[in-house]
C-alpha positions in Angstrom: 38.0 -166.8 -85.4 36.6 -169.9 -87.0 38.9 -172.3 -85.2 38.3 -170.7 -82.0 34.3 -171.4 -82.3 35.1 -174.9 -83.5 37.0 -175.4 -80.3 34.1 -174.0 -78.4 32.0 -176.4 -79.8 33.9 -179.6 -78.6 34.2 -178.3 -75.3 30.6 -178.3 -75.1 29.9 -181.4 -76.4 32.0 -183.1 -73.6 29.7 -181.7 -70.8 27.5 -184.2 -69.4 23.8 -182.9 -69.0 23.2 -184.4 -65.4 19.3 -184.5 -66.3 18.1 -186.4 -63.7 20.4 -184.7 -60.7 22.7 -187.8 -60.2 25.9 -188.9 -60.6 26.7 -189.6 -64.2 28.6 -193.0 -64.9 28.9 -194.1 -68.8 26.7 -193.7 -71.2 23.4 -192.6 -70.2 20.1 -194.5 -71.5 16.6 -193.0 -70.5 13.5 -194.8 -70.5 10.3 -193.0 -69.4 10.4 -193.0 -66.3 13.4 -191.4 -66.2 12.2 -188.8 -68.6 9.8 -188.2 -65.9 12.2 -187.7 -63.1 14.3 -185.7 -65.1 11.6 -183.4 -66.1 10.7 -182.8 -62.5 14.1 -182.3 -61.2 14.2 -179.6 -63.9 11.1 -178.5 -62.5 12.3 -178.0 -58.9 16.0 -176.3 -60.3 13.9 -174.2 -62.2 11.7 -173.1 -58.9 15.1 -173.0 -56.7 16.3 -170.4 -59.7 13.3 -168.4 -59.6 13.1 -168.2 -56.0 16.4 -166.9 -55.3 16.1 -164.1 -57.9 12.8 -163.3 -56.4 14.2 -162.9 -53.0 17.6 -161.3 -54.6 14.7 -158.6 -56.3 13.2 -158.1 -52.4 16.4 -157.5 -51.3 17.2 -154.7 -54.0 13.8 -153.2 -53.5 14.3 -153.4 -49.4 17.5 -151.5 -49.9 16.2 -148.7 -52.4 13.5 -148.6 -49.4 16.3 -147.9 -46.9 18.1 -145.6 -48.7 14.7 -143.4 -49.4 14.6 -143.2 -46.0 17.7 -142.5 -45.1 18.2 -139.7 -47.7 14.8 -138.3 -45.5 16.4 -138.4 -42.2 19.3 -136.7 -43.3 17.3 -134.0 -45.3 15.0 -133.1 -42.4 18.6 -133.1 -40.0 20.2 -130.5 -42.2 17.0 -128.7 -42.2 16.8 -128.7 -38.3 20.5 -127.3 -37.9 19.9 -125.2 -40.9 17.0 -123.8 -38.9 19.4 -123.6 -35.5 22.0 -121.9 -37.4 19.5 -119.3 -38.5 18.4 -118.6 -35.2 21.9 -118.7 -34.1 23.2 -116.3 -36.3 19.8 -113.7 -35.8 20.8 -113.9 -32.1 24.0 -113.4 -32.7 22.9 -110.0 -35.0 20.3 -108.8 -32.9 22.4 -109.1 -29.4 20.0 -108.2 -26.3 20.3 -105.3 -24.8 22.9 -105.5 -21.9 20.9 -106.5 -18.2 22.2 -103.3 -15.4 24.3 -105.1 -13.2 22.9 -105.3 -9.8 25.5 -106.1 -6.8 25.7 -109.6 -5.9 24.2 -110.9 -3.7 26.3 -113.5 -0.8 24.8 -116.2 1.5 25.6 -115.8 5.2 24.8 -118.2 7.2 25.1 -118.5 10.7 26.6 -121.9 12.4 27.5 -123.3 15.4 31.0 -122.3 16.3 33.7 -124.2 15.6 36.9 -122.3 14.6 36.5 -118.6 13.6 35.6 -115.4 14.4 33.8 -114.6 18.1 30.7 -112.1 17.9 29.6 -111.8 21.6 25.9 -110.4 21.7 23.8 -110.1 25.0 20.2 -111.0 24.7 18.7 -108.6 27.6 21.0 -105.8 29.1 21.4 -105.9 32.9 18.8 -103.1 34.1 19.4 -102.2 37.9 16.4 -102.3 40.1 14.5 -98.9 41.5 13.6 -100.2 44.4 15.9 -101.9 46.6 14.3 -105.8 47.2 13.1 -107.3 50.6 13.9 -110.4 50.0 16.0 -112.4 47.7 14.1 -114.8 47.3 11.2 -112.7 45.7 13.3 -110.3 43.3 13.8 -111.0 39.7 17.3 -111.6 38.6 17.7 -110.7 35.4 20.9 -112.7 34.2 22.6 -112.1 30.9 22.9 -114.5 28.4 25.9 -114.6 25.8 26.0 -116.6 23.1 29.1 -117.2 20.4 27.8 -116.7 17.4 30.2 -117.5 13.8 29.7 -115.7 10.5 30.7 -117.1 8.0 30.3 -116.2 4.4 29.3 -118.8 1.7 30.8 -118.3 -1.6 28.9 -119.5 -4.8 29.6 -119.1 -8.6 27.2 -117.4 -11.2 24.8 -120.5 -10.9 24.4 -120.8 -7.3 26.5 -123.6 -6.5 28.3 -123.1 -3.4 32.0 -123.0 -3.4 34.3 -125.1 -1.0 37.7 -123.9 -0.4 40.4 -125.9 0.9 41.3 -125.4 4.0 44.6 -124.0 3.1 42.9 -120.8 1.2 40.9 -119.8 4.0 41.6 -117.4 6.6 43.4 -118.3 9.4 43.2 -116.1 12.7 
């Protein structure tokens, strides 16, 4: 053990100080002045060194910061979905009664023709005069209008939105 700590010792005493924060050449002689210098360069490495660990401190207190708040945002989010699953699972228990069905309703809607089905329907029937007329000119003719009219049915899902078929899967007549 001894001779280890001896060995210690003589590596140290080889270091060169580097007092004044140049280069070291020989053997080092200092005259006041130099003192002087040295003592402020100390100065500053001594600032440098307090700085960092001042900022290295920040950084540690700016991260337990973080993580306070973190561990916040997570405890209120497991308290919301704890809240959600609680509601959930009292829904889930307590089921609502069951609505009476009531037929469903379908959209017709009535379009030009273009391919389908033919409904003929006459606006005014033809009626047949009493009295014979005395002149053409003067008697009402009562002519009879027919119009094609198409029905076709719209089909929608449970939310209203209105189903297209292909073309293929409708009826062709």
């Amino acid at each position: 053990m001894e001779l280890l700590a001896l060995k210690k010792d003589k590596r140290k005493k080889g270091w060169r100080l580097n007092l004044c924060g140049e280069e070291s050449t020989g053997v080092k002689i200092y005259s006041p002045s130099k003192v002087v210098k040295a003592r402020e360069y100390m100065a500053e490495k001594d600032a440098k060194k307090e700085a960092e660990n001042k900022a290295k401190e920040a950084r540690k207190v700016q991260q337990a910061a973080n993580g306070l708040i973190r561990k916040q945002k997570k405890a209120k989010k497991e308290a919301r979905q704890a809240i959600a699953q609680l509601a959930k699972e009292l829904h889930t228990s307590n089921p609502a009664p069951p609505k009476t069905l009531a037929k469903k309703k379908t959209l017709v809607v009535y379009s030009a023709k273009k391919a389908g089905t033919k409904v003929l329907k006459a606006k005014e029937p033809i009626t047949a005069s009493k009295e014979p007329s005395r002149t053409p000119a003067k008697s009402p003719k009562k002519a009879v209008v027919i119009e094609e009219v198409e029905e076709v049915v719209i089909h929608q899902n449970s939310r209203g939105r209105v189903i297209k078929l292909p073309e293929r899967f409708k009826n062709k007549k």
